[in-house]
Structure formats: C-alpha cells, structure tokens
LUMMARVO-474104 format. One line per 2 residues: number of its first residue (from 1); for each residue x, y, z of C-alpha. Coordinates in pm, 1 decimal, always signed. Layout:
<robas>
NUM> X:Y:Z | ...
</robas>
This chain:
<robas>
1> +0.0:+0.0:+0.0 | +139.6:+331.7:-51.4
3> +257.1:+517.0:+230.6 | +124.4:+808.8:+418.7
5> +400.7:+1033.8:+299.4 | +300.0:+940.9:-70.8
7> -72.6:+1035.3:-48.1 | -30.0:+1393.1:+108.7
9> +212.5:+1479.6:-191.4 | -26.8:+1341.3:-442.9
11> -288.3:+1574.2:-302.5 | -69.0:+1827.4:-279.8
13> +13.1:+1822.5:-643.1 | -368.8:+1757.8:-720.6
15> -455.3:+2093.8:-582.8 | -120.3:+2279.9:-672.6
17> -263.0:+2177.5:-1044.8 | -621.5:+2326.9:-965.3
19> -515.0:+2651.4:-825.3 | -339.0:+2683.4:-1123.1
21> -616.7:+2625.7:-1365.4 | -820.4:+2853.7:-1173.4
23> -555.7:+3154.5:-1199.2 | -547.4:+3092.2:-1546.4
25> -933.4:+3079.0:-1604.5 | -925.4:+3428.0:-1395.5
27> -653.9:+3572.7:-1609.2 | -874.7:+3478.3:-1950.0
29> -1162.5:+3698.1:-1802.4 | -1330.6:+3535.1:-1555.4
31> -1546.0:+3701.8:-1313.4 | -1246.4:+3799.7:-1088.3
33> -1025.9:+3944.6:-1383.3 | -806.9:+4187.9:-1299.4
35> -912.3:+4480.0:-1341.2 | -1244.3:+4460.3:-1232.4
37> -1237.1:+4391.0:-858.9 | -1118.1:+4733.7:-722.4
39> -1121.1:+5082.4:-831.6 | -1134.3:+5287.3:-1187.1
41> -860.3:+5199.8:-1388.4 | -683.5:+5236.0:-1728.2
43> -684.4:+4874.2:-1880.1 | -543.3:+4954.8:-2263.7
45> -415.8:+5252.6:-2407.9 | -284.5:+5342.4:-2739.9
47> -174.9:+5690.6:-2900.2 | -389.0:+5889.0:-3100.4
49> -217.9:+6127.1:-3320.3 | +22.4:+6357.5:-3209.9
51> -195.6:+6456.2:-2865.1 | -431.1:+6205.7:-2871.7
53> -420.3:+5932.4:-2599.6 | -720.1:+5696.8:-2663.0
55> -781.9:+5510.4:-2276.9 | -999.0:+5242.0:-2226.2
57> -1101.5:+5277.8:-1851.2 | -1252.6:+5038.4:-1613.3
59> -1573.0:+5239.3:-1391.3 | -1701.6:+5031.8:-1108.2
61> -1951.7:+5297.8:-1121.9 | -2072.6:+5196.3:-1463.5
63> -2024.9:+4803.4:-1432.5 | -1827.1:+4843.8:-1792.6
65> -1503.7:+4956.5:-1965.4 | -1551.2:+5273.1:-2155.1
67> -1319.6:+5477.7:-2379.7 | -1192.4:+5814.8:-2336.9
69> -963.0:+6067.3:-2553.4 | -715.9:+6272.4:-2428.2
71> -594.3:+6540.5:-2604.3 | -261.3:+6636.3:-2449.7
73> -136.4:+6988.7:-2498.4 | +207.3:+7131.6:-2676.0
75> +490.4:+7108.6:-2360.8 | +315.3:+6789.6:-2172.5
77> +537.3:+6541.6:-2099.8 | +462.1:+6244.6:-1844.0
79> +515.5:+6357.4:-1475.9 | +419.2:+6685.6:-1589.5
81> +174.6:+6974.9:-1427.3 | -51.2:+7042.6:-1280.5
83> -218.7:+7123.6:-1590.1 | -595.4:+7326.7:-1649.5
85> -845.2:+7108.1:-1815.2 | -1127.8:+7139.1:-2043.0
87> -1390.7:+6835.7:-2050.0 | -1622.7:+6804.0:-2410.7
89> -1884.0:+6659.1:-2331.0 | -2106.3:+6482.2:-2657.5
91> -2492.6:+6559.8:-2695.9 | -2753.3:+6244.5:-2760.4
93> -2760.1:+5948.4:-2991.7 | -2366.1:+6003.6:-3089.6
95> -2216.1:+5701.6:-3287.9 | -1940.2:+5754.6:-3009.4
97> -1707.7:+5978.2:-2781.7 | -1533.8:+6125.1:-3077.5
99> -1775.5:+6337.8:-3221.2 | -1621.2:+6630.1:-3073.9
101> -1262.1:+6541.0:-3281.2 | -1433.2:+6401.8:-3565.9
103> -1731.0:+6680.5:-3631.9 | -1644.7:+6915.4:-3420.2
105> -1288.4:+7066.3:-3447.2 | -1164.4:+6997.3:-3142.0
107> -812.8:+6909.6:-3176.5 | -818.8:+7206.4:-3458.6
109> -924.3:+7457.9:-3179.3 | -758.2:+7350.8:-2875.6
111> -392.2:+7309.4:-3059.1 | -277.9:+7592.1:-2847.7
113> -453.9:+7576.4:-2554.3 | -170.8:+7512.8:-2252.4
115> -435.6:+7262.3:-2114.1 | -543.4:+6879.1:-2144.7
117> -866.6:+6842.7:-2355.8 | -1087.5:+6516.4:-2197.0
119> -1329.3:+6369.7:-2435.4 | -1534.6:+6124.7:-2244.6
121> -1805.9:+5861.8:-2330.1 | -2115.2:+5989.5:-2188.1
123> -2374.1:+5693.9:-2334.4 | -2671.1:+5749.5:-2600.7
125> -2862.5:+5911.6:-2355.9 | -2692.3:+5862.7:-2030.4
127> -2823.8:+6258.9:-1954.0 | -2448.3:+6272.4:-1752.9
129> -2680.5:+6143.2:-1444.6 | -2672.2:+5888.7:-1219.3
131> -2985.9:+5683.5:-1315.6 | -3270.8:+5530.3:-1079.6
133> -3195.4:+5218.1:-1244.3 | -2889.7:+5183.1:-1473.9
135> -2577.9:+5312.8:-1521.4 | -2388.3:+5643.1:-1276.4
137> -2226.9:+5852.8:-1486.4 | -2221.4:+6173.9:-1321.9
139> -2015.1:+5915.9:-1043.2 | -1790.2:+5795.7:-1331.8
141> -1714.7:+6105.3:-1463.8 | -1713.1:+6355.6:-1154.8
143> -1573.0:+6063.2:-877.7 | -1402.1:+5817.2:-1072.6
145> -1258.6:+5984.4:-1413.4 | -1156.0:+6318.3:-1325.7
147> -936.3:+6173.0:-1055.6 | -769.4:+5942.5:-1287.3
149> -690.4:+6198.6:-1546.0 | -523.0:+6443.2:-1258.5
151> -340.0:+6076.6:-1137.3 | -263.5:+5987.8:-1515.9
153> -186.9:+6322.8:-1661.1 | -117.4:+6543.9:-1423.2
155> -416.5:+6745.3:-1480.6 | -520.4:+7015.1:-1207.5
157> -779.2:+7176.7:-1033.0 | -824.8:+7418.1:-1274.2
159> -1130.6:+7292.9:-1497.6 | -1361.6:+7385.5:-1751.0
161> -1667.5:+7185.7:-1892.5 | -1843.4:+7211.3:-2200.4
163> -2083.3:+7013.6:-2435.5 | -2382.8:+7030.2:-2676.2
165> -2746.0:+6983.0:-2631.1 | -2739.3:+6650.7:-2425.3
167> -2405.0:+6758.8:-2292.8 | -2458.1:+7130.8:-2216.6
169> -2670.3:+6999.8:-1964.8 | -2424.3:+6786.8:-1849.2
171> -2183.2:+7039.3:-1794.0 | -2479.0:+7287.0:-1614.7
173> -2573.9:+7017.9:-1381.7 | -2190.1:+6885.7:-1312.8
175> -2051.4:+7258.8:-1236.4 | -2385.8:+7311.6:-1008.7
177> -2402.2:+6938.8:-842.7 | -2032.4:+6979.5:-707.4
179> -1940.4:+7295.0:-596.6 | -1580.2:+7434.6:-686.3
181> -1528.9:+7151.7:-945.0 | -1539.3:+7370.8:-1218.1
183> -1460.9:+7721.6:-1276.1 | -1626.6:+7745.3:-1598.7
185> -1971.0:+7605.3:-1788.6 | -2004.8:+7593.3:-2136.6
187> -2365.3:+7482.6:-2285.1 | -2393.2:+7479.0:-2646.5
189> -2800.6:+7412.8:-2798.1 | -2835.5:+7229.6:-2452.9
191> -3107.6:+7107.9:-2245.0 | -3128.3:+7354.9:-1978.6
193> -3486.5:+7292.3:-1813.5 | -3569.3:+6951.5:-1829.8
195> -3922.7:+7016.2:-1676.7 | -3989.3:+7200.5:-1985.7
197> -3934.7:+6885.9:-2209.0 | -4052.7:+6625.6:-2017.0
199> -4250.6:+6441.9:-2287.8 | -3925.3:+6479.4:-2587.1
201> -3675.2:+6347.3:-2310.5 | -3867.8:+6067.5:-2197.2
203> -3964.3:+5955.4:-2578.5 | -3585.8:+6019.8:-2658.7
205> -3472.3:+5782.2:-2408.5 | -3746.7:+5535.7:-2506.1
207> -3652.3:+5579.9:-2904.9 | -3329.4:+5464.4:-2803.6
209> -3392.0:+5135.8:-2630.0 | -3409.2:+5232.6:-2280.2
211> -3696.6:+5245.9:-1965.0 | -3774.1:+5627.6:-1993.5
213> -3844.5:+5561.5:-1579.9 | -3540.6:+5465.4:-1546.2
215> -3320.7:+5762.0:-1608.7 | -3502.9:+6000.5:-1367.2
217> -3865.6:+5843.9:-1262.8 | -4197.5:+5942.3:-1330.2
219> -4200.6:+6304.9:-1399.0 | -4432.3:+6386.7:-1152.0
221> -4432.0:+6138.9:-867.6 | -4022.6:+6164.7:-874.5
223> -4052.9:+6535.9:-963.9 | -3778.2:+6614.7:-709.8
225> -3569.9:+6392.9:-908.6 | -3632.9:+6562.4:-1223.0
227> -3518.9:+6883.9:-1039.4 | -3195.0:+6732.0:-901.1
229> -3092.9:+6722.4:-1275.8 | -3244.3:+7028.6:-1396.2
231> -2973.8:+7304.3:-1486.6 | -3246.1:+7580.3:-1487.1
233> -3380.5:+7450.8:-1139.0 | -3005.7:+7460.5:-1016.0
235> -2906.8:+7760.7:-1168.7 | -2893.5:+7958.1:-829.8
237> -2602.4:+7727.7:-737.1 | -2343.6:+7874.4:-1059.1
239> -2267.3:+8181.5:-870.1 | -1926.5:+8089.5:-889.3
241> -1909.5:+7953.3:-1216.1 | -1828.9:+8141.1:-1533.3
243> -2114.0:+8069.1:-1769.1 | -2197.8:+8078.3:-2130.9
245> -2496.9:+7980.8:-2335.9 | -2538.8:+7978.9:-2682.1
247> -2809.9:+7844.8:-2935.2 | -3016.0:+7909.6:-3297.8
249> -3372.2:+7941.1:-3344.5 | -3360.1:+7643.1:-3578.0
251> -3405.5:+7836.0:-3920.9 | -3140.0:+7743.3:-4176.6
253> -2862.9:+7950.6:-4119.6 | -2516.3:+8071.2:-4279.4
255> -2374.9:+7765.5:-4167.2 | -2599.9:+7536.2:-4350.1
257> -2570.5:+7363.1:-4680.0 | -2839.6:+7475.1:-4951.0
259> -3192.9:+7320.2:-4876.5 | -3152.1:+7254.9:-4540.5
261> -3502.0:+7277.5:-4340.8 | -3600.5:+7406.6:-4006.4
263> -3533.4:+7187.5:-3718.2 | -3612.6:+7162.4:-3309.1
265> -3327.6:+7410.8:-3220.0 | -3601.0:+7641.7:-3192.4
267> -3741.0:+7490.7:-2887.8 | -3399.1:+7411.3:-2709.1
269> -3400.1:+7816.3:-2757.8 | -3687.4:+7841.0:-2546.5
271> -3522.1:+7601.4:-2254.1 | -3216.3:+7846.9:-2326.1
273> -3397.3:+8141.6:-2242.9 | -3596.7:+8005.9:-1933.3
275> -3236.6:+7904.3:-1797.7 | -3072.3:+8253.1:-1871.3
277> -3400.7:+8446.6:-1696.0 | -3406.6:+8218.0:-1413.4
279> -2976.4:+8289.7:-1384.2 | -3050.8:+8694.7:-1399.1
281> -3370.8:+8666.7:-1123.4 | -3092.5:+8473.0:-939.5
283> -2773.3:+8715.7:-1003.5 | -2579.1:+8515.3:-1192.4
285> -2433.0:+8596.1:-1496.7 | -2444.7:+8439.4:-1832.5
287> -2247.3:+8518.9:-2137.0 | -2537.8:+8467.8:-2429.5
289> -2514.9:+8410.0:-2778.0 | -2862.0:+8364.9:-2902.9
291> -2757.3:+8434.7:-3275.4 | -3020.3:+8346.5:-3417.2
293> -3052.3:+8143.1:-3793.5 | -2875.8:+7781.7:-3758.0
295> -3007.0:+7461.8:-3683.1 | -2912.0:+7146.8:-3454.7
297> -2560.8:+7080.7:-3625.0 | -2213.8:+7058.6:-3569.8
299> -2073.5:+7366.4:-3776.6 | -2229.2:+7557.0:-3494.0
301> -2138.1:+7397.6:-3263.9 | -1801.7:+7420.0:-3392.3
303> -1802.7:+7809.6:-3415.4 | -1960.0:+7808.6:-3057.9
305> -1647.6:+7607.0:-2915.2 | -1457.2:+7874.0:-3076.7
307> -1618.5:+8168.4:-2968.0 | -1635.3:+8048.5:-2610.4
309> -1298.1:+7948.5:-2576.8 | -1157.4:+8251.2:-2485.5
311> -1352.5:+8314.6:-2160.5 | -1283.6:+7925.6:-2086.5
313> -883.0:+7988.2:-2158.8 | -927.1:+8288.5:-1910.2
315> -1093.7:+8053.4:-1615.3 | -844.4:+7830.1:-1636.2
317> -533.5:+7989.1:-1683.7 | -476.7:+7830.2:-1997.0
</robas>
C-alpha cells in the first residue's frame, strides 16, 4: 500500500494543479479578472495622433469599460503639471465619444490651448446622471474619471466643462451638483430645463432602447428627481461659475448647406432662455449668444467652441 508520505504529496500536487487552472481561467476573463475587482482603472491605451491618448477605462460605477480621448497639450510630458483642463462633453444618440474630434474641431481649436482636452463617453442618452436604475455617470465622470486623469496626466484643479445639447446639460448640472469643481460652464443648444421637455426626453430615451423611468422616474411622482438634474432649477447654485450659453432658433442659417429645413433648435431656444431668466432673477451671470438662424448641427457647434474658448482659456489659466 502506498505510504502516508505518498498520499499527502499526491494531493498536494492535485490541488497545486487546480489553483493553477483557476488563476489561469481568472486571467482569460473570468469574473475575478483583474481589473475589475477594485477601483477605476486604465486597462489599454494606445496613441492617437500627435496629442491624442485613446484610454480604455474600467468604472465600477458603470459596471463596464468605456473609452476616453485625451488630447494632451504642446509642452506635456509624463510627470508633468498640474495642468488646467477642459472636458467636451457629446450631446444624444452620438455614434461615439469622438464626435467632438471628428465633427467638431476639437483638436483644430484647442492646438494651443496650454491645457489637457478630456473627451469622455457619456452613453446614447446617459443625460451625464446617475440613473434610478442603470448606469452612474455623473459618479464615473465627476468621482471616478476626473481623478484618474489628474493621477494619469497630471491634470489640475483648474477645470472647464463644455458640451452640446445633451451635454450642455451635463456640464450645467456637473458645475452646479459639485461645488468648486469647475470654474467654468459651457452649454452649447443644450437642455437647460428639463421640466420644460418632459414628454421629448422621456420619448428620446425610449426611441433609443431604454426604460424612460429609469433615467429620472416618473415626472411627476419623482418630480424632485427631475429637479436634481435640472440646470435651470439649479441655476442659483453657478454663482461661482463662469457661464456661457449659446443656441439658434432652428431656421437654416449661414452655416448650412443649400436646402436645409427648419429643425427643433427652436425649442432648445426656449429652454435656453428660461435658464438665462431664471440665472438673472438669481444674479448670476451668463455670457449669451442667441444668434439666431442655424439649426441642430455641428458647424455651430463648432463656431460656438470657438467663440467660447476665450472666456474658458481665461478661467483656467490656460
């Protein structure tokens, strides 16, 4: 028979051989793969371009990996800073994060900025919120991304935020959610009183695959909800905050290519101008640029990016 000796080092290889089948089954993405057991994280990068830094980060906050562009600026090297910053956020149904490079001039515009440009992925209509029932991004972005990009790239308290329609709420409601965050607020064509288009939002969200209750409630029986995500309801709360608003009235404008129709910019000018009446009975200033003729398209919101820059450069120090 064997001996006693014999049979505790045949176990012992027995489970030596399991633990490492089971390290490598973790390691080939099982459900305790690195990576996704602690914190936000960068797991792959790759270089975009002569600035660009394309990240694909890890949020526990979303339960997924999401990508991210970084736009470094001319003099950043690794180790670097701190650094001002300038978050562009993207409106609804965007084929991806990239809009903003790919239709919207950013790395044009921002080639001389002395700051880092963050491009985020804010979801098809993830309304930058932290949903009833789904996915946080205003926790990805305020509590888990922008302290990566300050550990990553050296960026620095110094921060601006701006974005279109979708995303100029986002960057009302950020810069009034957490005080001091951000210095300046850019909303181009944005949603800026939700309670004034209840019904589009919800069918929006519903058009695109997803439980309109779900984002923010019912509209009335979670009204304070709504309001928690509501840039004119919060607008008392960007005293400190450099703001600027622009949008068209949705008529075909210079900007336009010939035959182009009318379009629902005209009502997010109404939202605009609720916002920017509610800011004034409030004392707080907005920089306006209601310019009338142009519709719900990138070449304005190109020239708005532009024309706003220079009071976001002067926030920041950049």
């Amino acid at each position: 028979m064997p001996s006693r000796r014999w049979l505790w080092a045949a176990v012992a290889g027995i489970v030596a051989v399991a633990v490492a089948v089971v390290a490598v089954v973790v390691l080939r993405g099982g459900t305790a793969t690195p990576g996704r057991t602690g914190g936000v994280q960068v797991v792959a990068r790759e270089q975009a371009g002569a600035r660009g830094h394309d990240l694909s980060v890890w949020s526990p906050a979303l339960g997924a990996t999401t990508p991210v562009r970084v736009l470094t600026p001319q003099g950043w090297t690794p180790g670097s800073g701190p650094w001002p910053v300038l978050y562009l956020l993207h409106g609804c149904c965007s084929p991806n994060h990239l809009v903003w490079v790919d239709e919207g001039g950013a790395e044009r515009l921002t080639q001389d900025l002395r700051a880092i440009v963050v491009v985020p992925e804010g979801g098809r209509v993830g309304f930058y919120s932290d949903w009833l029932r789904g996915p946080q991004w205003e926790t990805y972005h305020v509590k888990e991304l922008i302290p990566l990009i300050e550990a990553e790239f050296g960026a620095g308290p110094q921060r601006a935020i701006a974005g279109l329609s979708m995303g100029g709420l986002g960057a009302m409601v950020y810069a009034a959610r957490n005080p001091g965050m951000f210095r300046a607020a850019a909303s181009y064509s944005g949603v800026l009183d939700t309670t004034g288009d209840r019904s589009e939002t919800r069918a929006l969200v519903r058009r695109n695959g997803e439980d309109p209750d779900a984002l923010w409630g019912d509209p009335d029986k979670n009204r304070d909800v709504w309001e928690a995500y509501n840039p004119t309801a919060l607008v008392a709360r960007l005293k400190d905050v450099q703001l600027y608003v622009s949008c068209g009235d949705g008529r075909p404008g210079p900007l336009d290519p010939p035959g182009a129709t009318a379009d629902y910019e005209g009502a997010l000018l109404g939202l605009a101008q609720t916002f920017t009446e509610r800011a004034e009975q409030a004392g707080v200033r907005v920089a306006t640029d209601f310019y009338g003729a142009g519709t719900h398209t990138f070449p304005y919101w190109e020239r708005a990016l532009e024309r706003s820059l220079p009071m976001l450069r002067a926030a920041i120090g950049a």
